[in-house]
C-alpha positions as CSV (number, residue, x, y, z in Angstrom):
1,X,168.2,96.5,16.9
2,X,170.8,99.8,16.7
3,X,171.4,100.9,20.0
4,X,169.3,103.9,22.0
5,X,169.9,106.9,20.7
6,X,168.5,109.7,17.9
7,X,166.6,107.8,15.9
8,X,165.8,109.2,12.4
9,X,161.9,109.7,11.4
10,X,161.7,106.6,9.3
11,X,159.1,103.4,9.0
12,X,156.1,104.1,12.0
13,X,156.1,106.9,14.3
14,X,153.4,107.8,16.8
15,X,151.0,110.9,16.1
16,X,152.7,114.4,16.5
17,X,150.5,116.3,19.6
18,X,149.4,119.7,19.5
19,X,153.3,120.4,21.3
20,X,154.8,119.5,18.5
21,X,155.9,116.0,20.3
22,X,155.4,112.4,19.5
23,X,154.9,111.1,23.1
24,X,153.9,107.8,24.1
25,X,151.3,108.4,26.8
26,X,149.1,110.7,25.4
27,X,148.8,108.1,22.4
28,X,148.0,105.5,25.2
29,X,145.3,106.9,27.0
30,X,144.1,107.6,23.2
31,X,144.1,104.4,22.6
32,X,142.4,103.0,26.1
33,X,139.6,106.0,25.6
34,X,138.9,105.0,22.1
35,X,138.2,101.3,23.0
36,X,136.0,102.6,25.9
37,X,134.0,105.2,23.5
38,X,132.5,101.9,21.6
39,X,130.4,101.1,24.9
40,X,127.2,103.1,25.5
41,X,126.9,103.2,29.0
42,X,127.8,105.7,31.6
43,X,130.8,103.8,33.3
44,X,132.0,104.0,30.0
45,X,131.8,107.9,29.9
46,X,133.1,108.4,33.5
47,X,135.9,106.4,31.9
48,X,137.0,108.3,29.4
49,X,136.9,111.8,31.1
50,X,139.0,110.2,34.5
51,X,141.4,108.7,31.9
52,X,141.8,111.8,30.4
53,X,142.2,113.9,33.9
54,X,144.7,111.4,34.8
55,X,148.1,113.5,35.2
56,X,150.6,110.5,36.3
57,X,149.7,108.1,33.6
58,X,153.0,106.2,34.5
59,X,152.4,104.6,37.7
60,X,148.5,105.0,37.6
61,X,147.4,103.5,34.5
62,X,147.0,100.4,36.1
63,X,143.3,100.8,37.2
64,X,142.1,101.7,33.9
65,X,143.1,98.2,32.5
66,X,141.5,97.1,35.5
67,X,137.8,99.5,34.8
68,X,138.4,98.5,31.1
69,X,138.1,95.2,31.8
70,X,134.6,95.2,33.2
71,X,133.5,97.9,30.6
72,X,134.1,94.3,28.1
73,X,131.7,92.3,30.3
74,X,129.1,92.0,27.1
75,X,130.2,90.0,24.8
76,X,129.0,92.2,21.9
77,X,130.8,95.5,23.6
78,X,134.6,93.4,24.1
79,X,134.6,93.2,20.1
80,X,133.3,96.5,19.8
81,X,136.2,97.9,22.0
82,X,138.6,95.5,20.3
83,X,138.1,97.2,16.8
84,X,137.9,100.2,18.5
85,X,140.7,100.4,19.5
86,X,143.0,98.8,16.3
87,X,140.7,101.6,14.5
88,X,142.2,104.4,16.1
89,X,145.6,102.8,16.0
90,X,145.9,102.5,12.3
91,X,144.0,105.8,11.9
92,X,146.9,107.6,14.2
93,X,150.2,106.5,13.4
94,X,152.3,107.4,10.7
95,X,154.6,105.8,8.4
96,X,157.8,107.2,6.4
97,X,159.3,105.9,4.0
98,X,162.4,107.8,4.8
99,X,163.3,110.6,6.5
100,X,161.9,113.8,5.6
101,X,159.7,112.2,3.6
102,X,155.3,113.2,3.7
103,X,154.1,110.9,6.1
104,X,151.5,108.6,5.0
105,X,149.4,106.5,6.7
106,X,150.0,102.2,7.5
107,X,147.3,101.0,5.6
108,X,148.2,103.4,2.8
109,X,152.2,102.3,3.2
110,X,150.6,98.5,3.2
111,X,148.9,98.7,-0.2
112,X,152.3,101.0,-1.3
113,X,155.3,98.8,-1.3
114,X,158.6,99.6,-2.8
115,X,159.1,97.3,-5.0
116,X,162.9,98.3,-5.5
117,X,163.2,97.0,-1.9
118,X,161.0,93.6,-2.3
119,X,162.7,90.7,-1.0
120,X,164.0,87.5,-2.6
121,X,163.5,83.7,-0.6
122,X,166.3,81.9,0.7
123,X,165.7,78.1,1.8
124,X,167.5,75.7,4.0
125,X,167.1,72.6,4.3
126,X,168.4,71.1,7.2
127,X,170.3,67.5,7.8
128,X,169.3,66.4,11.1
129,X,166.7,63.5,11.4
130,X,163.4,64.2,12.3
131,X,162.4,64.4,16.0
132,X,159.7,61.6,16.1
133,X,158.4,62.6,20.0
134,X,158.0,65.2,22.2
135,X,160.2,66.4,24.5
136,X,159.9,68.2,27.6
137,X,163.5,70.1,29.0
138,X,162.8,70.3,32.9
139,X,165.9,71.1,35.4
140,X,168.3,69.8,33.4
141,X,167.1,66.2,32.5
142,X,164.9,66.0,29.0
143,X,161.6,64.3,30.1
144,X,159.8,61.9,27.3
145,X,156.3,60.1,27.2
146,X,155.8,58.4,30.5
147,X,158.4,60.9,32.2
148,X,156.7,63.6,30.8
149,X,153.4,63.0,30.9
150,X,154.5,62.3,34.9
151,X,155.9,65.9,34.9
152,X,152.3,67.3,33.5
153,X,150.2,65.3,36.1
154,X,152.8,66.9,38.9
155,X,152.1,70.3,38.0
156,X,148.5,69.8,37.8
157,X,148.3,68.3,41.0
158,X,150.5,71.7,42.0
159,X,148.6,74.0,40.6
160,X,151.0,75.1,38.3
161,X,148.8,74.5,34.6
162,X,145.2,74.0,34.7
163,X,143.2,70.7,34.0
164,X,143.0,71.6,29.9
165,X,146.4,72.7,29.6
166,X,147.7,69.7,31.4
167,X,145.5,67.4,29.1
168,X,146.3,69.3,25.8
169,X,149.7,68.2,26.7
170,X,149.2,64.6,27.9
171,X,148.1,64.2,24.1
172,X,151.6,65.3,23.2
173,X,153.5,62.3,25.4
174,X,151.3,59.6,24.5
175,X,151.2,60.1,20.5
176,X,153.2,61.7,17.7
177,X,150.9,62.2,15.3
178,X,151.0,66.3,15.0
179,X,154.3,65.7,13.5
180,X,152.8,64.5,10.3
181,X,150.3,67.2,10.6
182,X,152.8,69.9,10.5
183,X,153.8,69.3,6.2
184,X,151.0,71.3,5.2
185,X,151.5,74.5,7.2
186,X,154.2,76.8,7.0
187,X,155.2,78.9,10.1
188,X,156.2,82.6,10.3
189,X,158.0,84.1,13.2
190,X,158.3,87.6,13.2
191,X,161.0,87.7,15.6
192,X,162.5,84.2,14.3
193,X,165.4,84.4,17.1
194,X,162.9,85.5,20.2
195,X,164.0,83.7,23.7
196,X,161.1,81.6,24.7
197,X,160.4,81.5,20.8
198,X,159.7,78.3,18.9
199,X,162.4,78.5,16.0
200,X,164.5,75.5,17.1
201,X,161.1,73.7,18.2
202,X,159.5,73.4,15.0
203,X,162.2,72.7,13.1
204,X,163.4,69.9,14.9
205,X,159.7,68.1,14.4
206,X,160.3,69.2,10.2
207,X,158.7,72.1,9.8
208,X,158.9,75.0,7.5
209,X,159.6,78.0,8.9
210,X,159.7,81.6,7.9
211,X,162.6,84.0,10.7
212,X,162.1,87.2,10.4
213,X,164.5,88.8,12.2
214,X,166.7,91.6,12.2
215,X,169.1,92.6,9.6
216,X,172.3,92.7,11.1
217,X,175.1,89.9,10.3
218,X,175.4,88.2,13.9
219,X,172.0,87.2,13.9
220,X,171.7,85.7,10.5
221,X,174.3,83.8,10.9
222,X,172.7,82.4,14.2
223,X,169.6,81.7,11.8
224,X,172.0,79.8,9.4
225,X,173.9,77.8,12.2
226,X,170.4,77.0,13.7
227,X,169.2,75.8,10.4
228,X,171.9,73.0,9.9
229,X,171.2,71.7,13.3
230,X,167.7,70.7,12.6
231,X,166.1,68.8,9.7
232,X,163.0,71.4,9.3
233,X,163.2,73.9,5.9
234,X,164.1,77.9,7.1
235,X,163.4,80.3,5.0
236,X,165.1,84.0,5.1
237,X,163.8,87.0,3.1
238,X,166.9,88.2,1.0
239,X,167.5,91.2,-0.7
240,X,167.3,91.5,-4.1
241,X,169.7,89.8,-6.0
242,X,171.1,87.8,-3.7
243,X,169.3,84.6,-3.6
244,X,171.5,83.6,-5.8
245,X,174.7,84.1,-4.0
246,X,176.5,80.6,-2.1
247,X,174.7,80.5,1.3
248,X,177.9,81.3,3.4
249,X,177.1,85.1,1.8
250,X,173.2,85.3,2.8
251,X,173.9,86.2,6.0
252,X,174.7,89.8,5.2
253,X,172.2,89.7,2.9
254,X,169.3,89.0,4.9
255,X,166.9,89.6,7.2
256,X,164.6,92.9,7.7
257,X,163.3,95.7,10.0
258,X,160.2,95.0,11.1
259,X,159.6,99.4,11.9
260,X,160.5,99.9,8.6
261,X,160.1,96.8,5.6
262,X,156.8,95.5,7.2
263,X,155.3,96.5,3.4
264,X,157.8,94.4,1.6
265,X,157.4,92.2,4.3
266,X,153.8,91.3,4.0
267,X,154.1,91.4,0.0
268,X,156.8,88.8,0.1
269,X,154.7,86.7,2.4
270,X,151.7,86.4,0.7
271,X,152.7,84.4,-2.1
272,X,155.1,82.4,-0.3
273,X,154.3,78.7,-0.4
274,X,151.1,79.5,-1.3
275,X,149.2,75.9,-1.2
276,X,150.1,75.6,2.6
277,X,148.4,76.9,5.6
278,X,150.3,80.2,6.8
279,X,151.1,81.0,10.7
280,X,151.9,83.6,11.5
281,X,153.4,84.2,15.1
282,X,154.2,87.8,16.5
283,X,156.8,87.3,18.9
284,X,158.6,90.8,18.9
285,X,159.5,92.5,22.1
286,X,161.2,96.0,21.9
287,X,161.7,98.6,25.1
288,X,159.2,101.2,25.5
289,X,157.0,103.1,23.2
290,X,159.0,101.1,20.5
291,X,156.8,97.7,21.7
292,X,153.8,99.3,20.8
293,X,155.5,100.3,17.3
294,X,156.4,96.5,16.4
295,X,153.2,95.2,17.5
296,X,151.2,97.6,15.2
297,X,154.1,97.0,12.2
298,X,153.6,92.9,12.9
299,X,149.7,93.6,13.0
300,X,149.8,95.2,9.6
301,X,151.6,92.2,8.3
302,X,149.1,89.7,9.9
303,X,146.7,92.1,8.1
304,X,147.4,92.1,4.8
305,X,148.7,88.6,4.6
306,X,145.4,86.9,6.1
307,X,143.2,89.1,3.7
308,X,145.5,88.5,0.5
309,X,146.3,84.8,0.5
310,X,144.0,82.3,-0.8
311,X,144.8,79.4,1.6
312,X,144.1,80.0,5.5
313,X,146.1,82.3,7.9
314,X,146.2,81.4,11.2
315,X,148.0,84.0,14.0
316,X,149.4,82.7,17.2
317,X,150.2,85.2,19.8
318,X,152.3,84.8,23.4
319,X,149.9,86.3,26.1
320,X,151.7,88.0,29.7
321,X,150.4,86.3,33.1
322,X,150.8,89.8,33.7
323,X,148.0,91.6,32.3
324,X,144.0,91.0,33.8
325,X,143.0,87.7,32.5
326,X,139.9,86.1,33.2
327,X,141.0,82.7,35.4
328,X,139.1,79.4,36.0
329,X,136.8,78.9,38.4
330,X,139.5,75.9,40.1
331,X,142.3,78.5,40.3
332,X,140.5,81.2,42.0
333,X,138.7,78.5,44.3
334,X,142.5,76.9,45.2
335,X,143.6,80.3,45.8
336,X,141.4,80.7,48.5
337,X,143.2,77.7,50.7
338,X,146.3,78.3,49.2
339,X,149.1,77.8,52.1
340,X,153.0,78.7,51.2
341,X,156.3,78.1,52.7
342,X,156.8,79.4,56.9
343,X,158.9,82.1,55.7
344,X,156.6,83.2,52.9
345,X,153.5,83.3,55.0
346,X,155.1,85.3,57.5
347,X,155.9,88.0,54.9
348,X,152.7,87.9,52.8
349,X,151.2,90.1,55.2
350,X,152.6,92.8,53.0
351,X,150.8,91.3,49.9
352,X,147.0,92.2,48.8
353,X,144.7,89.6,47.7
354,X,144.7,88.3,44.4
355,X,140.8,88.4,44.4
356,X,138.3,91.0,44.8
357,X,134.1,90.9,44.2
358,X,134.9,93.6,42.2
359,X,137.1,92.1,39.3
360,X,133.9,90.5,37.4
361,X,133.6,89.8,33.4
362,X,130.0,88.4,32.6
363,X,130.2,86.6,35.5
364,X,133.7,85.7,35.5
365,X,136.8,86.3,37.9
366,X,139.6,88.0,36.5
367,X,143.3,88.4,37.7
368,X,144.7,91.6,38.1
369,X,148.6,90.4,37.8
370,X,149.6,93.8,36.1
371,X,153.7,94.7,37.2
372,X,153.6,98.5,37.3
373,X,157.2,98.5,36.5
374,X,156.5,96.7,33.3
375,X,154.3,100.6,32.4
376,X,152.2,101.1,30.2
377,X,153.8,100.8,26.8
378,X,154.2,96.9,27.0
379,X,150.3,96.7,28.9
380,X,149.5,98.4,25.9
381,X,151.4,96.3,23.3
382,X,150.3,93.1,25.1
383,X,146.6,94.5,25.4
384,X,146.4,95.3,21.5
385,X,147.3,92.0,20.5
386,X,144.8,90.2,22.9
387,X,142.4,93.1,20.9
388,X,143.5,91.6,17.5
389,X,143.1,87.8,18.8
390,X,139.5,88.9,19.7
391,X,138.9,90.4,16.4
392,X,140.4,88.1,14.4
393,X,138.5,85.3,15.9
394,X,135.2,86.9,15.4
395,X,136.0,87.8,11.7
396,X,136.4,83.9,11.1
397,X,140.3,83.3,11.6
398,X,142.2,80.5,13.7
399,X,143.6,82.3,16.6
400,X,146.4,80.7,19.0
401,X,146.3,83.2,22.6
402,X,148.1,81.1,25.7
403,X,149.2,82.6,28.6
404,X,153.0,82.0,28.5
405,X,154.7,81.8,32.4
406,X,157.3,83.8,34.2
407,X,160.3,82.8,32.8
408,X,164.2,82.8,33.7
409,X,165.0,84.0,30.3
410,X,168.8,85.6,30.4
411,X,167.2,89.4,30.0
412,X,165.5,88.9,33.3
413,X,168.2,86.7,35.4
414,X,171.2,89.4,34.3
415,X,169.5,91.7,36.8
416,X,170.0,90.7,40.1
417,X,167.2,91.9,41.6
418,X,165.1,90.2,39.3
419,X,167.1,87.0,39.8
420,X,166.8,87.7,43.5
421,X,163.1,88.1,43.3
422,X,162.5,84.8,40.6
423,X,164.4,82.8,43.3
424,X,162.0,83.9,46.2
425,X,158.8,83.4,44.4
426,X,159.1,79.6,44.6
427,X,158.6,80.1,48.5
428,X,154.8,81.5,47.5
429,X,153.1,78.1,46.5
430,X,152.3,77.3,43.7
431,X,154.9,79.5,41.8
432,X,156.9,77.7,39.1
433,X,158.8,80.0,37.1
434,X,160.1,78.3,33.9
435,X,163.4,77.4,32.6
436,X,163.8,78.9,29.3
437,X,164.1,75.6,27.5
438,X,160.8,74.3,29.5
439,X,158.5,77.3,28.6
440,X,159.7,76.7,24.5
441,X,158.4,73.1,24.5
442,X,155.4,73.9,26.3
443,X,154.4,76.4,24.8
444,X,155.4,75.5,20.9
445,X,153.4,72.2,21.7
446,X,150.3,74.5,23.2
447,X,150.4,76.3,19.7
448,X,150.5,73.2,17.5
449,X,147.7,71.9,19.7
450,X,145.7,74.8,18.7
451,X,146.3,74.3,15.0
452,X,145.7,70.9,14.8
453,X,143.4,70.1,17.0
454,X,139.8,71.4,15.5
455,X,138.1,71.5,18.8
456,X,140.7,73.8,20.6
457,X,139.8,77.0,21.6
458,X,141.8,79.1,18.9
459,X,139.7,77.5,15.7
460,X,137.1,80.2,15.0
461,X,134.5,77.6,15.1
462,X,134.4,76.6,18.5
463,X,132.2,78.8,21.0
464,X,134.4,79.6,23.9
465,X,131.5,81.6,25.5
466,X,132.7,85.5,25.9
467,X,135.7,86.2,23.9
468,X,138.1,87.2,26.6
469,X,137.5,83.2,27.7
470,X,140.0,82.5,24.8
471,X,142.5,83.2,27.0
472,X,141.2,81.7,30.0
473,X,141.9,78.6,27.9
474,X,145.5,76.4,28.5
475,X,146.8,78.9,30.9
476,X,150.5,77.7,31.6
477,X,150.8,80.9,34.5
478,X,153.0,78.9,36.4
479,X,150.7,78.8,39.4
480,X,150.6,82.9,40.0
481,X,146.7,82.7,39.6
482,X,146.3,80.7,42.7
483,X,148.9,82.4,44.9
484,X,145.8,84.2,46.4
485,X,148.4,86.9,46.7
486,X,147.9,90.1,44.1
487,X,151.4,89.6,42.2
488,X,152.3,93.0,41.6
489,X,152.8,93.1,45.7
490,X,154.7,90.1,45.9
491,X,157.7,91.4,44.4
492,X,159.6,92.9,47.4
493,X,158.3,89.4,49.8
494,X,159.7,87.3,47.3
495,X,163.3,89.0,47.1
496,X,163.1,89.5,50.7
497,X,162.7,85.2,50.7
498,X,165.5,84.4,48.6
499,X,168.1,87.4,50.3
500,X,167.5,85.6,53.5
501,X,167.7,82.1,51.5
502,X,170.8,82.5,50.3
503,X,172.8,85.3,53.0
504,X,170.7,84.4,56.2
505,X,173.7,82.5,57.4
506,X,175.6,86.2,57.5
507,X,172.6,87.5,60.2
508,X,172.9,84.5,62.2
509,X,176.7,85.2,62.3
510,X,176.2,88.8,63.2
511,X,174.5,87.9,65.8
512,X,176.4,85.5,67.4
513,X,179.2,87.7,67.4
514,X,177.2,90.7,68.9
515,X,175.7,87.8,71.6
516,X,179.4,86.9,72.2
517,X,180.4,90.6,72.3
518,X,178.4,91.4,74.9
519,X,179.2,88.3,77.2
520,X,183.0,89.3,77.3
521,X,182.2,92.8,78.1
């Protein structure tokens, strides 16, 4: 993306307020009352006119996600709220087609593409053989079928993945099958080039996928170097005109933004390859109030695409272990007897518990892992898209929704804090956070699972009991639900931990020096 700055009025902008502003929060309490305005009951009421009292949105948001929650404990009132909310989010925003122009609104820019700026396909076929097993990247060594499927009983036994995650990918070490299964499907990643994406995953097994990615040289050409390093078949929307260029020229010639070409986009997707299965995976992340942007632009695409193609759209989605999830019964229970390093237990005296009597979904516990730093653009984004797995499910279409673990991706290790504080969580048993390389297999396998496999969770067919339980299902939360510990007050313990880890040896000189200070004097 261009960097921070003045951006000009173009592709999807929040509502203008009565100020004459487009500002994020009032549009997120909007959003969060509108959902809760589909229940009849009091709480509901009481929700909406405390959310919309609520002056320090910012760092106080958190609770409503919490109250929400329980305001979705009927089954019947979670889709309600679901749609609800989408409703008011395609009814609000705007879309330009450039600046200055009258805006108009997403589903009206979605039936309205310019055709002047419709894209052209560019395949590559890569030479690589064909990745005939599993692999699992774990500390440096790459683990395969009986080392792997080791690796999967050990974090079991942990705590770190539940019982169906670990066995969904057991099935992955002992057989290769799924390989074959990929040749009808054809995957598209909007956000082709995201970290714990899985591009170089899919490809390497043969598979067809669609990057959609930005538009700016550097990263095509990453595309393009990726693509002759695996034997799957990438596919790039070019402008027009210039699929027929030599390929060494594409890579100024492709790509798209995602805030701004998701018409053309969506129009260029539905009658690609159109006797395969279509999956579509929304793996964008952008700062701020732009998040929420991308995931509405990507959900417009998902949109359209599902209800124009004649063969079957699936969508896969990456859920946060930090959001409220409803947990298994076995995580909440191991929480409870959970014991951690010396050093940690001392210090988790200045955590809260992870569980409360209060946290209840149709008679199910749910976490309350929400990061207040994170704020409430990305609990938002993140929310909205666990909103459209809900809906989608219930409107007949294969849905892929796994929780996805803290992960040492370079955007969080650059910041030393963070590093600092990833370092120190492994004191509070079971945290595991992920390698980058490790959550990618897992996590690409999880999502093949769910499309091949016709009695996972994500096929619309199978009764998972109350929708939110979709996610409950092959949780890789790299053991935070059974810390016992509520995460968001784990952060400071856990730097604390790895400072004293890594510099303790300082204090202990310090004071040997101050002992033998005072001895001479």
């Amino acid at each position: 993306m261009p960097k921070k700055g003045k951006r000009p009025v173009v592709g999807v902008q929040l509502p203008k307020q009565s100020n004459g502003k487009r500002s994020s929060t009032p549009f997120n309490k909007a959003v969060w009352m509108a959902a809760a305005k589909a229940v009849d009951s009091a709480d509901a009421k009481r929700f909406v006119a405390s959310v919309e009292k609520e002056k320090n949105w910012r760092w106080g948001y958190m609770k409503y996600v919490e109250e929400s929650m329980r305001l979705a404990s009927k089954p019947e009132d979670c889709v309600k709220m679901a749609t609800a909310a989408w409703k008011f989010v395609y009814d609000s925003l705007e879309y330009f087609s450039e600046e200055g122009a009258t805006p108009i609104s997403i589903a009206q820019a979605m039936e309205n593409p310019n055709k002047l700026a419709a894209f052209e396909t560019g395949e590559i076929k890569g030479g690589a053989k064909v990745e005939t097993e599993w692999s699992l990247p774990v500390e440096g060594k790459v683990l395969k079928g009986t080392q792997a499927a080791a690796q999967i009983s050990a974090w079991k036994a942990k705590g770190v993945i539940e019982a169906d995650t670990a066995e969904a990918l057991m099935g992955f070490c002992k057989d290769s099958s799924f390989i074959s299964g990929l040749s009808n499907k054809i995957f598209v990643l909007l956000g082709g080039l995201s970290e714990m994406g899985p591009l170089q995953r899919l490809l390497s097994f043969g598979a067809t996928v669609v990057a959609l990615d930005y538009h700016a040289k550097p990263l095509q050409e990453r595309l393009l170097k990726i693509a002759s390093q695996y034997s799957g078949t990438l596919i790039l929307p070019l402008k027009t005109g210039t699929s027929s260029l030599p390929q060494e020229k594409w890579a100024e010639n492709a790509g798209c933004d995602l805030l701004t070409n998701f018409p053309e986009v969506a129009d260029w997707l539905v009658g690609l390859h159109p006797n395969k299965e279509m999956i579509i995976g929304s793996f964008c992340y952008l700062d701020g109030e732009l998040f929420i942007k991308i995931v509405s632009t990507m959900d417009a695409i998902c949109q359209t695409v599902t209800a124009r193609r004649k063969t079957p759209t699936g969508l896969c989605y990456y859920a946060t272990p930090t959001d409220c999830h409803i947990v298994t019964p076995e995580a909440v229970s191991a929480s409870t007897k959970q014991s951690h390093s010396a050093l940690a237990t001392l210090l988790s005296v200045m955590c809260k518990p992870g569980y409360n009597n209060k946290n209840i979904v149709n008679g199910l516990q749910f976490t309350n892992s929400l990061v207040d730093r994170q704020g409430p653009n990305y609990c938002l984004a993140k929310r909205l898209q666990t909103y459209r797995a809900i809906v989608g499910r219930a409107n007949g279409h294969n849905v892929s929704l796994n929780v996805a673990p803290t992960t040492k991706t370079v955007s969080v290790m650059k910041n030393a804090m963070f590093a600092f504080t990833m370092q120190g969580f492994s004191s509070f048993s079971p945290m595991y956070p992920f390698e980058t390389e490790t959550t990618k297999s897992v996590m690409t396998a999880l999502m093949i699972y769910d499309f091949i496999n016709p009695k996972s969770s994500a096929n619309a067919s199978t009764n998972v009991g109350h929708p939110l339980q979709l996610i409950q299902k092959t949780q890789v939360h790299g053991g935070m639900y059974r810390t016992g510990l509520l995460f968001n007050s784990m952060g400071t313990p856990a730097a604390i931990v790895a400072i004293l880890q890594k510099y303790g040896w300082i204090l202990v000189l310090i004071l040997l020096l101050l002992v033998g200070f005072n001895f001479y004097m």
